[in-house]
N, C-alpha and C positions, 0 to 999 in steps of 0.2 A: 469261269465256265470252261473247265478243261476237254480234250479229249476224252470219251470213253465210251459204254455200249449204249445200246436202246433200251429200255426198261425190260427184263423179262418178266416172261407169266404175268403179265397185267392188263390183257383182253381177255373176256369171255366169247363166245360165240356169236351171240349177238350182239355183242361190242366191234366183231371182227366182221360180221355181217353188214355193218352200217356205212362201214368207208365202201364198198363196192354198189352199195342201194345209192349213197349220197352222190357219187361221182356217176352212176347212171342217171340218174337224179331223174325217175320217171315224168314227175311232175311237170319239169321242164320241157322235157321232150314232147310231151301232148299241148302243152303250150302254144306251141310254134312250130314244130316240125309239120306238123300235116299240113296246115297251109304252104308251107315253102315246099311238102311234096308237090302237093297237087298241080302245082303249076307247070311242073315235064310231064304227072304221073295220074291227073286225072282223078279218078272215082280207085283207084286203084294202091291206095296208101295203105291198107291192110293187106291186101297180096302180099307187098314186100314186105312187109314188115315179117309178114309170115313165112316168106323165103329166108330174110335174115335171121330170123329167132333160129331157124333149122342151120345155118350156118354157123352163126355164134358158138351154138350148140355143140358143133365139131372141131370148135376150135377149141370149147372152153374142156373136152374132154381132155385135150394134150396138157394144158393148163395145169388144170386138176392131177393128173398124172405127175406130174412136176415138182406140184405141192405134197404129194404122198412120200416124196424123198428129197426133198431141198426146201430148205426153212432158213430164206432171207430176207432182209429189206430190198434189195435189189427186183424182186417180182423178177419181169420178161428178162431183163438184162442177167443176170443173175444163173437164168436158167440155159441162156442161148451160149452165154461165156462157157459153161461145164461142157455145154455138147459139141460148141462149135469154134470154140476158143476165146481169145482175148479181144480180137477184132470183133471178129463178127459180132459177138456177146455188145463190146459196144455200141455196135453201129446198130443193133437193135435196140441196147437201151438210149441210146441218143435218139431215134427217132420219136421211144414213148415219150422221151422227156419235153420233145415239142407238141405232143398231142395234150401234155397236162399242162405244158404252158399255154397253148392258146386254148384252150377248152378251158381253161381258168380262164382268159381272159375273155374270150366270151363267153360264158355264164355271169360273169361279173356284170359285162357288158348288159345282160339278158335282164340282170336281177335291178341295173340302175333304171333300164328300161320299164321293166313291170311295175317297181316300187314308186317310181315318178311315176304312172299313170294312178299308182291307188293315193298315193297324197293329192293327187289333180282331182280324186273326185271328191273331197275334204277343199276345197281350193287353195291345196296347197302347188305352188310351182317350182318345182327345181329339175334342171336338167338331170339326165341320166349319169355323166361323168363324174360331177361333184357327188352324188348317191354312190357310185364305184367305189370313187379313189378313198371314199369317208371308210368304208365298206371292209376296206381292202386291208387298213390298219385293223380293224374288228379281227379279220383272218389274220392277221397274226397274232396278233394275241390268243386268241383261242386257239389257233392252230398250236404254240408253245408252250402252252399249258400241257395237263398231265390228258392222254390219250383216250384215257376212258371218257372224260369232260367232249372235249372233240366229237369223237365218235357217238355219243350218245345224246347230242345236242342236234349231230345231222341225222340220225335216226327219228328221234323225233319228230323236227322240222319234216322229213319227207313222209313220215307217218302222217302226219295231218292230212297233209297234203293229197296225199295218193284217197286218200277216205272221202275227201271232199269229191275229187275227182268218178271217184266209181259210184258214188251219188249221184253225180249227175247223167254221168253215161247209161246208167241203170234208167234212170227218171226216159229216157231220151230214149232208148229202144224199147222202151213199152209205151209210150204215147206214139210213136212211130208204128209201134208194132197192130197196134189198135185204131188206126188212123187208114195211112197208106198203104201198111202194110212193108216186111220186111222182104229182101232184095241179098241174094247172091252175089251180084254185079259188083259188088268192091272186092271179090277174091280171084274176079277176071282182069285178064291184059286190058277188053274195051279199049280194043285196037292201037295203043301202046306200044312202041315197038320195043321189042327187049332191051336193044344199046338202052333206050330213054329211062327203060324201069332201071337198068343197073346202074345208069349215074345217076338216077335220083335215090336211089339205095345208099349210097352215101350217108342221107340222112336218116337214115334207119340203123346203119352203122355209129353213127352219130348217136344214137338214143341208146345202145349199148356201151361205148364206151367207157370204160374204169371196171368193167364186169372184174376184171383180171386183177385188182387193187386190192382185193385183200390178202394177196399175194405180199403185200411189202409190209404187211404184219406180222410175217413169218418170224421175226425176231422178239415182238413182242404179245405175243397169242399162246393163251396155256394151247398147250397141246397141239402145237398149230398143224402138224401132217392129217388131223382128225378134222378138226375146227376149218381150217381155209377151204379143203376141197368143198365139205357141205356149203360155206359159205358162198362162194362160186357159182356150183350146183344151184343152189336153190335161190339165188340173186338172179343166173338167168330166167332160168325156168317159171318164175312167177312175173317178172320182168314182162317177158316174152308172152301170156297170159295178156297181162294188165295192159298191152299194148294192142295187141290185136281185139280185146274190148273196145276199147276209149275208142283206137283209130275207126272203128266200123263205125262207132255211137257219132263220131263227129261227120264222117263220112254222108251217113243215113239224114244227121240232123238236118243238115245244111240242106240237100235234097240231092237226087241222084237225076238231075237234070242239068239243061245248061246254066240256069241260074244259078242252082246249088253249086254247082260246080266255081263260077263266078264269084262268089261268093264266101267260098273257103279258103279259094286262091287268093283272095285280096283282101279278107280280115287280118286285121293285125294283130286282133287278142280272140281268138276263135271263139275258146271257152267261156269268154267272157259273156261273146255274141247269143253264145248257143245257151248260156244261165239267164240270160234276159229275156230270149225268146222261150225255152220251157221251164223255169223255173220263178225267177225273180231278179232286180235288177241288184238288190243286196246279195244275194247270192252270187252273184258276179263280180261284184269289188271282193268280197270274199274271196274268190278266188284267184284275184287280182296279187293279195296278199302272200295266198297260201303258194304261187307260183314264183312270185317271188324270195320266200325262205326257200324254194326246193333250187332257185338259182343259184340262191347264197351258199346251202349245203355244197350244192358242186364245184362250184368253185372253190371252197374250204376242203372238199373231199381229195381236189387234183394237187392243188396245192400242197398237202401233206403227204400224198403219193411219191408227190413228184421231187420231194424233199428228202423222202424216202431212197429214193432212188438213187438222188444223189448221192446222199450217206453213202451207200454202200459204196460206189462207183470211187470217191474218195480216197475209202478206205483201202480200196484194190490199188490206189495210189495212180487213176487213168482220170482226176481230178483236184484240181488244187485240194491241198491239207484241211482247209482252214473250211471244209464244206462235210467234213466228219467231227465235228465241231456240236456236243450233244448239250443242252441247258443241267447246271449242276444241282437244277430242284426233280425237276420235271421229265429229265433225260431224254426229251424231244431234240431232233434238228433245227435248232431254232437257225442259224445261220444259211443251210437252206433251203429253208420254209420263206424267210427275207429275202432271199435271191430269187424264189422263180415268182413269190409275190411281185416283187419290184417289176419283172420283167415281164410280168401280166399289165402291168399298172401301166408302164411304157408305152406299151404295141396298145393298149387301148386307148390310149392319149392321143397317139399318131394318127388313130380314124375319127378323132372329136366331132370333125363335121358329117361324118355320118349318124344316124340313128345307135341307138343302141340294138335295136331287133335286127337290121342289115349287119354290124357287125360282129353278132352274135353268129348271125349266118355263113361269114365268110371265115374267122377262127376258126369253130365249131367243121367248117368241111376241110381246114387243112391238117386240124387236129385228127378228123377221122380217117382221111388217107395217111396222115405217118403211122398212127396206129394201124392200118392193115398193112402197114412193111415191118412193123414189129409183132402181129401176129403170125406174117409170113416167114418170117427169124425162127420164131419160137416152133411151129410146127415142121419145119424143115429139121431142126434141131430135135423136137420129140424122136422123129425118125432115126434121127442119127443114134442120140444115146439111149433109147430104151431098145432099140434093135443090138447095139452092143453090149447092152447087161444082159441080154435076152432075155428081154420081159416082154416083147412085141415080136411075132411073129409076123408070115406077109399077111394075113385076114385083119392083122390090127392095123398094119401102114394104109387099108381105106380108108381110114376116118382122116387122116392127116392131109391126102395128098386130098379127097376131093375137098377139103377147108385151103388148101390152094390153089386149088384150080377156078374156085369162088372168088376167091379175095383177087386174084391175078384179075380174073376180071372183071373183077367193080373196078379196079385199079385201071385198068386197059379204055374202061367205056367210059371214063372221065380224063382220057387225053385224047382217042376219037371215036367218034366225029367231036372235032374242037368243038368245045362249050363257048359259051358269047363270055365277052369278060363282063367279072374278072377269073371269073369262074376258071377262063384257058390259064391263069398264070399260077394256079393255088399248086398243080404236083410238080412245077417246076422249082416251085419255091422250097416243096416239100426234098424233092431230090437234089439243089441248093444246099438245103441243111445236111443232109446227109454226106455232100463234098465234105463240105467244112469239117465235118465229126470225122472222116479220113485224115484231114490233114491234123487234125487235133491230136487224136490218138498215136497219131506219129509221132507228136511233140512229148505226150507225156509218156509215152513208153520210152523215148530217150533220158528223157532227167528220170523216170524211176529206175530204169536200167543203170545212170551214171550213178544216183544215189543210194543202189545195191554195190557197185563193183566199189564205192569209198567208202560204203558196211565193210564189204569182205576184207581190205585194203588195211583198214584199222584194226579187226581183227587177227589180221595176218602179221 
């Protein structure tokens, strides 16, 4: 299995659409996030959601923009190294590459979690961990396989899913709507105070994340400067839709009082709750299931991003060799696709004594802060290099700088007012990584700088 490239022209558009839907992995996110909003965020998990779709939004134009003139494996890193050089380039890909590793690892987490309650209702018993780590070997394999296989298997899988989902939301706001009657009051603060709503925006951040992954298809996507930005495009935008439904459906369901409220905040399978109270309790293991494939997608989706990623990084020779390493059937990164697997599998090991839905939670928000320091890379950098190709004028550096002035301060209003732990220690650990990725970078720019000047030396 020698060195050599990624497969070219061997995604379609909807093949290229799929790794950015699976790694959002909507299904997931209506799963569990509302409940884990509600409890800073109240009756008020559609607000945000609807503040961040408009965020996302402004970040995913600079994105897009990116994709119209750079076609790499690399995604964020890739695009930040061209504008803002070799450092910087990697200290934003080093950050995504901890948001795919822990947002792989919890999803995995997510998916051991949901899949062992649907065998418990079969009375089947098995922890969440052994369903992961069994799970985990599943991602690789498929993950090494030929790409269209992959991508079209998480397609699927969150296809189901998201259908079953707007089933029930649909079911849920017109038995509501015909009942008690439907209610604004989830698009209000309902006395919230801002810091509250932007750290818990976090997890709305969290429900967009991978939007930006079909970015690292750029190498093997026909036509990818055509194919990725739609891809992108239309992964938020329907995304951001399908969120601000569900979130209101599940909001209204539960009720818009203190009980409902109670109620949201302390389910552990919401959807579940809410399929057994207006629909059926079969309907409910149903979607027990179907939440579980849209966990499994994501964590297959990050994985192979984040594998992606590496490839590149490698190959720019700012990580070991042996990680641009392509399978000689398949021409995947299968080496790694086994490295950030592995190191999913690890860090999920180390919380065994926690649930799987707690450390779904806790990944999953350190995942979504590195990824708003590498959104914050990336749009700093649009500014930079399309103001010097002079493709961006100052009416176009609006979109960019207020998509940082956003992310600064989700980022700012989850360090204070200090959160309870462990909540306080997740952006230190995040800024942690990011030390390390300095000293890193230092290392390997010295061996690739020595093993240029013994190129030229031999040449000479």
């Amino acid at each position: 299995m020698k060195n050599s490239g990624l497969k070219k022209d061997n995604l379609n558009m909807f093949e290229t659409i799929a790794l950015s839907v699976a790694i959002i992995a909507p299904t997931a996110a209506m799963a569990l996030n509302i409940s884990l909003m509600s409890e800073t965020a109240g009756y008020s998990s559609p607000l945000i959601f609807l503040v961040a779709t408009i965020v996302v939004g402004l970040v995913a134009y600079t994105v897009i923009k990116f994709n119209h003139y750079i076609s790499s494996a690399g995604s964020l890193y890739s695009f930040t190294k061209v504008a803002l050089g070799e450092k910087m380039g990697f200290t934003s890909g080093w950050a995504l590459l901890l948001a795919y590793i822990t947002l792989g690892a919890g999803t995995c987490a997510g998916f051991g979690a949901f899949f062992s309650q649907f065998l418990g209702a079969f009375g089947i018993h098995v922890a969440w961990l052994p369903l992961s780590l069994i799970f985990s070997i599943v991602m690789i394999l498929v993950g090494t396989t030929d790409a269209k296989v992959s991508t079209s298997l998480m397609l699927a899988m969150e296809g189901v899913s998201i259908f079953l989902i707007l089933i029930l939301s649909i079911v849920i706001i017109f038995k509501v709507a015909t009942t008690t009657g439907l209610s604004l009051k989830p698009f209000k603060t309902n006395g919230v105070k801002p810091s509250a709503l932007a750290s818990t925006s976090v997890f709305a951040f969290l429900s967009f994340i991978g939007f930006e992954s079909a970015s690292s298809l750029g190498e093997e996507t026909k036509n990818p400067k055509k194919y990725i930005p739609i891809a992108i495009g239309s992964a938020v935008f329907v995304t951001g839709l399908f969120y601000l439904l569900c979130s209101y459906a599940q909001v209204v369901g539960f009720g818009l009082d203190a009980a409902g409220l109670k109620a949201v905040s302390t389910s552990a399978l919401p959807l579940t709750d809410l399929a057994d109270k207006y629909m059926s309790k079969g309907f409910g293991t149903l979607l027990l299931l179907s939440a579980s494939l849209s966990f499994f997608s994501c964590a297959l989706g990050s994985a192979c991003a984040g594998a992606r990623m590496l490839f590149a990084m490698s190959k720019d020779g700012i990580m070991p060799r042996i990680m641009s390493n392509v399978h000689s059937k398949y021409k995947t990164p299968y080496i790694s696709l086994i490295f950030v697997v592995a190191i999913s599998a690890i860090i999920q090991a180390a919380l065994y004594g926690k649930n799987g839905i707690e450390v779904f939670g806790y990944y999953g928000t350190i995942g979504a802060l590195a990824i708003l320091v590498s959104y914050i890379f990336t749009c700093i950098g649009g500014m930079v290099y399309f103001t010097k190709i002079k493709v961006w004028n100052a009416v176009h550096l609006i979109i960019p700088v207020l998509s940082i002035v956003a992310l600064l301060y989700v980022l700012i209003s989850n360090i204070y007012p200090i959160p309870e732990f462990p909540n306080n220690i997740f952006p230190y650990i995040v800024l942690g990584w990011i030390a390390i990725g300095f000293v890193l970078i230092n290392i390997f720019r010295t061996g690739k700088e020595a093993e240029e000047d013994s190129v030229n030396e031999n040449l000479g």
